[in-house]
Steps between C-alpha positions, in 0.01 A plus 500: 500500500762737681463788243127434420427546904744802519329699209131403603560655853704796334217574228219391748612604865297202633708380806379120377745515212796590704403230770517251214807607357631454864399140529610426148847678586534294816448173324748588249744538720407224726438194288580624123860638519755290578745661764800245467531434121318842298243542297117399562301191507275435239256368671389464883254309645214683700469356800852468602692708282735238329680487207292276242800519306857607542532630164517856435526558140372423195400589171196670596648634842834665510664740792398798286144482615562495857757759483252728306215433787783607738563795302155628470422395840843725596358800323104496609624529866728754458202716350274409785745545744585853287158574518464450863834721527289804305160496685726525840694777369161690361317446852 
C-alpha cells in the first residue's frame, strides 16, 4: 500500500494520495514494525494497533517484501523531493 499510494500521487498529483500514503506510513511505523526485536508484524489489529500475531515470517511472507516496499518507497521520494529541488531552481 506504501508504493501503490506513492506512485498514484506521483502519476496523479492529487494531494489525497499522498495524505494516504502518510497515514499508511505512520501506522507502519507505529503499530506494524517492531522497534525492539526487527522486522514487521504480520498483522495488526485496527482499532488499537496490536500485534495479532508475533510471527513475522512465513512461507508466503518473507523480509524481502518489506525491504523491497522500503526500497521503492526510498526511491519515489527522492524523485519527488528531486522534483521539488528542479521547479525551485527553474522559478
Amino acid at each position: 500500500m506504501l508504493v501503490a499510494t506513492l506512485l498514484a500521487y506521483r502519476w496523479s498529483r492529487k494531494p489525497r494520495y499522498l495524505a494516504a500514503f502518510a497515514r499508511q506510513f505512520d501506522w507502519v511505523w507505529i503499530h506494524q514494525i517492531d522497534h525492539e526485536g526487527g522486522d514487521w508484524f504480520e498483522a495488526t489489529a485496527w482499532r488499537d494497533g496490536r500485534p495479532l500475531s508475533f510471527v513475522k515470517g512465513h512461507e508466503w511472507k518473507d523480509p524481502y517484501h518489506g525491504a523491497r516496499a522500503l526500497m521503492e518507497v526510498s526511491r519515489g521520494l527522492a524523485a519527488l523531493l528531486g522534483e521539488a529541488t528542479s521547479a525551485g531552481a527553474h522559478r
